[in-house]
N, C-alpha and C positions, 0 to 999 in steps of 0.2 A: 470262309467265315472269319479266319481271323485277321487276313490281309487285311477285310472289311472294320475290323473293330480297330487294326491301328491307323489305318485312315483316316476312321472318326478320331481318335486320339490326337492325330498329326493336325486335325481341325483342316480339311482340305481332301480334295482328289488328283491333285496336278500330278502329271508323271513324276516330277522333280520331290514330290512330298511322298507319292506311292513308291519311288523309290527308295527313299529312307527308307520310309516302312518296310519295305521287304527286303533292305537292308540291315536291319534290328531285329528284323524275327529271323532272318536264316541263322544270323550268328546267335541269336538265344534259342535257336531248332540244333543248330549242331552242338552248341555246347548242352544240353541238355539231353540228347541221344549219347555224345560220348561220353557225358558221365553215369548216364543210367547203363549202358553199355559194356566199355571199357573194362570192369573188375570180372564181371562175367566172363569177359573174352576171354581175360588174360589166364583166368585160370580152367578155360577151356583147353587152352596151349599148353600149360603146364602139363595138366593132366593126361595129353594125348603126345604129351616129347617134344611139340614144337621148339624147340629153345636154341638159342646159339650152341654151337659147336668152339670147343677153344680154338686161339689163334695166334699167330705170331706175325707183329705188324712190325717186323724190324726194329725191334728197340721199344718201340712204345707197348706201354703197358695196358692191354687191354683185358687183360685174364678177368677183371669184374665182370665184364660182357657176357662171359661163359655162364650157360643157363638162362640166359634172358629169353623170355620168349620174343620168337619173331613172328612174323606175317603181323605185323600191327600195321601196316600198312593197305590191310582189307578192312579192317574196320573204320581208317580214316576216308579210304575212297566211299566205302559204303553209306557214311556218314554226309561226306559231301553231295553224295546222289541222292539218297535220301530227300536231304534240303535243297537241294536243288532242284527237283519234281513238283517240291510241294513251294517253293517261294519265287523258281523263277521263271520266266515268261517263254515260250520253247522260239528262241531265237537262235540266230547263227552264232551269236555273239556268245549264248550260253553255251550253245551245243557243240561248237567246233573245242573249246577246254573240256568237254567233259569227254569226249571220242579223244583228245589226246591222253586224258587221263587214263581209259581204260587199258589206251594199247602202253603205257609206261609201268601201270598199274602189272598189267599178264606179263611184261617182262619183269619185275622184282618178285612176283610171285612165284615164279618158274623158276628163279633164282634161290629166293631165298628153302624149296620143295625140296630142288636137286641138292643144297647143303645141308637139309635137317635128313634127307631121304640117306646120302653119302657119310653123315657124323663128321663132317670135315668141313671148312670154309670154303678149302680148295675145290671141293666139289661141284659149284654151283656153278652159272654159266659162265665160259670163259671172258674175258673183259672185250677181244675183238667182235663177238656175237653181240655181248649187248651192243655195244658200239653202233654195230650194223642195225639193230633194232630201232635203237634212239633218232638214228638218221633215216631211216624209213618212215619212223613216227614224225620226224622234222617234216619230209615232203609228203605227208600225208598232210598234217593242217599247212604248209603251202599250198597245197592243191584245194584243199577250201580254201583258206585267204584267196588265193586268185583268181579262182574260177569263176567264170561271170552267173554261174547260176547259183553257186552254193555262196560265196561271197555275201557278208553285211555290209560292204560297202561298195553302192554303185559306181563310183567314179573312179575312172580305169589310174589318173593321174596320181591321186588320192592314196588309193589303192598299196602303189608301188610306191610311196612316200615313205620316207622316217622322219617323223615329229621328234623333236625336242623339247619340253616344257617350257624352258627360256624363250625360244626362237620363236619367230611370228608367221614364220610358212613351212612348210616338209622340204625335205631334200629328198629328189626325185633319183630312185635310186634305180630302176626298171626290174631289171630280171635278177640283177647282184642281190635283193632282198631276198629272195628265196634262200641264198647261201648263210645270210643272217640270221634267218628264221631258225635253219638246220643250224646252226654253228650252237643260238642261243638253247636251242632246246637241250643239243647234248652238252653244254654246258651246265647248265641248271642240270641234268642228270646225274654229273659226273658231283656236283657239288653236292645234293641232296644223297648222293653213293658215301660220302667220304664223311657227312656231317652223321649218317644214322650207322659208319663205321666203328668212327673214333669219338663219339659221343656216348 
């Protein structure tokens, strides 16, 4: 229904126009669950000990951290799923980020249990486990990306291709993508680890 009413609004039905549209209502679906949301959560965590454990980050000063609650990171996936159900179209395209989300999601969850469960930062999983996790979760969406059944995109050339924005054709990379796929995912892992440490 409401896909419907921004449609009329967009004055049109084109994929190109229903895409807007269901690109303005997810981002006014998530920001409006996580604000009706969020204050509730947080002092659902409080109330039940959720909170960071103090720590010592070599030098840097993070002692503010102490008490913060965590797992906020289930109410943002929850959030994304949520509007994700209700605005996007059950494609590959949608579906292969959100099965990576879930299995990145069970690893900081496990993570952040064993350090509120332990009273200790140290406690939580150690860094070579996630590690091995994130790289699992890398050749699991490879294996969608390449697979000729789970794959959004039919063309095998294509496929194995890295675009560049500038450039006017892909560089045909073949199987070396795979190691990109896995490289960029525990990257982006390592980077969202370090930004919701020291932030």
């Amino acid at each position: 229904m409401i896909q419907l009413l921004f449609r009329f609004l967009l004055f049109g039905s084109s994929d190109h126009i229903s895409l807007l549209a269901r690109s303005i209502g997810s981002a006014i679906t998530a920001a409006l669950l996580f604000w009706v949301l969020a204050p509730a959560y947080i002092r659902m965590l409080k109330r039940r000990g959720y909170c960071e454990p103090s720590r010592d980050f070599g030098g840097l000063n993070v002692a503010g951290k102490a008490g913060t609650p965590t797992m906020g990171g289930v109410l943002i996936y929850l959030v994304v799923l949520v509007t994700a159900m209700f605005w996007c179209k059950a494609t590959p395209f949608a579906l292969i980020p959100l099965i990576a989300g879930v299995g990145f999601g069970l690893i900081g969850l496990m993570d952040d249990l064993r350090k509120v469960r332990g009273g200790s930062s140290e406690a939580g999983i150690p860094r070579r486990t996630k590690y091995i996790g994130q790289i699992i979760m890398g050749l699991l969406v490879a294996f969608f990306l390449f697979n000729d059944f789970f794959s959004p995109i039919a063309d095998e050339k294509t496929r194995y291709a890295l675009f560049v924005p500038v450039a006017k054709a892909g560089v045909y990379l073949g199987i070396a993508y795979l190691g990109i796929i896995v490289l960029f995912m525990v990257a982006a892992g390592v980077v969202l680890y370090v930004m919701t440490e020291l932030v």
